[in-house]
C-alpha positions in Angstrom: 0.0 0.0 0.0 1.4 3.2 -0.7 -0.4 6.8 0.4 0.7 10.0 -1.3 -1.0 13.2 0.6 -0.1 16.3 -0.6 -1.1 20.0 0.7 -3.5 22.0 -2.1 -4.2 25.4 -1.7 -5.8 25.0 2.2 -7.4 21.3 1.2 -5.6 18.2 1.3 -5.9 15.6 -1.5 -5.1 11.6 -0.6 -3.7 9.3 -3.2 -4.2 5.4 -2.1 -3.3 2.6 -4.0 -2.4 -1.1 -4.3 -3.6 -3.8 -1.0 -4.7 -1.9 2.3 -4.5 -4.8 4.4 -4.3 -5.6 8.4 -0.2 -5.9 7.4 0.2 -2.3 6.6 -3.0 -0.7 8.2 -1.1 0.4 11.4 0.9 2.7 9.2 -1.9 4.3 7.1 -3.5 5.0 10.7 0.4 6.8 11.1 0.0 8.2 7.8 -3.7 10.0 8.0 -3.3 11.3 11.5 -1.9 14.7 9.5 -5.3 14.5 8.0 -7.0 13.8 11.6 -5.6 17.2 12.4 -6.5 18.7 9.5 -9.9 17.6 9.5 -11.4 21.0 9.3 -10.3 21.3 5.9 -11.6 19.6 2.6 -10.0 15.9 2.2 -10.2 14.1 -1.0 -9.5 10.5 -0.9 -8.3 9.2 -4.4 -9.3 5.4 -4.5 -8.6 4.7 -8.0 -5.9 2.2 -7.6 -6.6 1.1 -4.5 -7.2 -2.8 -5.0 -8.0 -3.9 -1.4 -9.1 -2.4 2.3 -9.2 -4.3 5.3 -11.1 -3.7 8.2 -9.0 -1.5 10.3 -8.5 0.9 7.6 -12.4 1.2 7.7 -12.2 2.1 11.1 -9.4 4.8 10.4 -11.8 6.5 7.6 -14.8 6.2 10.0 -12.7 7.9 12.6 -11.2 11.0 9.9 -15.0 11.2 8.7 -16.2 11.5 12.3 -13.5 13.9 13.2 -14.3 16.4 9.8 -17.8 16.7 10.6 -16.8 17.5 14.2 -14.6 20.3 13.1 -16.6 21.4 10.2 -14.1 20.3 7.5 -15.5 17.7 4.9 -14.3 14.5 3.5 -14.8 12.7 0.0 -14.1 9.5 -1.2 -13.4 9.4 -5.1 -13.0 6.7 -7.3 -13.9 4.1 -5.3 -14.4 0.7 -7.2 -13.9 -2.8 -8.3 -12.9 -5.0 -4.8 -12.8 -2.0 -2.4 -16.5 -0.9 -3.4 -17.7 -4.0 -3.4 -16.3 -4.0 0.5 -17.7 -0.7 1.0 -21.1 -1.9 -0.2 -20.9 -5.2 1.8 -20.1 -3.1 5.3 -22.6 -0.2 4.2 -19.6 2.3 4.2 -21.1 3.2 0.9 -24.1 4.5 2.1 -21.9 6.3 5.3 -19.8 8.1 2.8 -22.2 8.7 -0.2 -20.6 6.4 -2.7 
């Protein structure tokens, strides 16, 4: 898994891709936490060639959305598809994040 986040004009855009599993989920909960504190801000998550999400990555997007709408940011997910929507279907993340 490899997570790119880069600073854009006062929003922050996310690039995921290749396998989000429990093996490397501990360090994209490392990785989003600058997001986490950002969370008043826009976030855009790019899914497009992200191929698998585990469970505990759920939870860390659960946790960034919860933490945006606390702090009146927003968060979107984009490009989601293939494996990891049918996941997000499956767990009704897609309804939680409008997918």
């Amino acid at each position: 898994m490899n997570i790119e986040i880069k600073e854009q004009n006062g929003s922050y855009l996310g690039t995921l891709s290749g396998w989000l599993d429990t093996n490397v989920a501990t360090q994209f909960l490392d990785d989003i936490k600058i997001l986490e504190e950002n969370a008043d801000k826009s976030i855009v998550l790019d899914f497009t060639s992200l191929e698998y999400i585990c469970s505990l990555a759920l939870r860390g997007l659960l946790k960034l959305k919860k933490e945006s709408a606390v702090k009146g940011g927003r968060l979107e997910l984009k490009n989601v598809q293939g494996e990891v929507l049918k996941i997000f279907t499956m767990t009704g993340f897609s309804r939680l994040f409008g997918i």
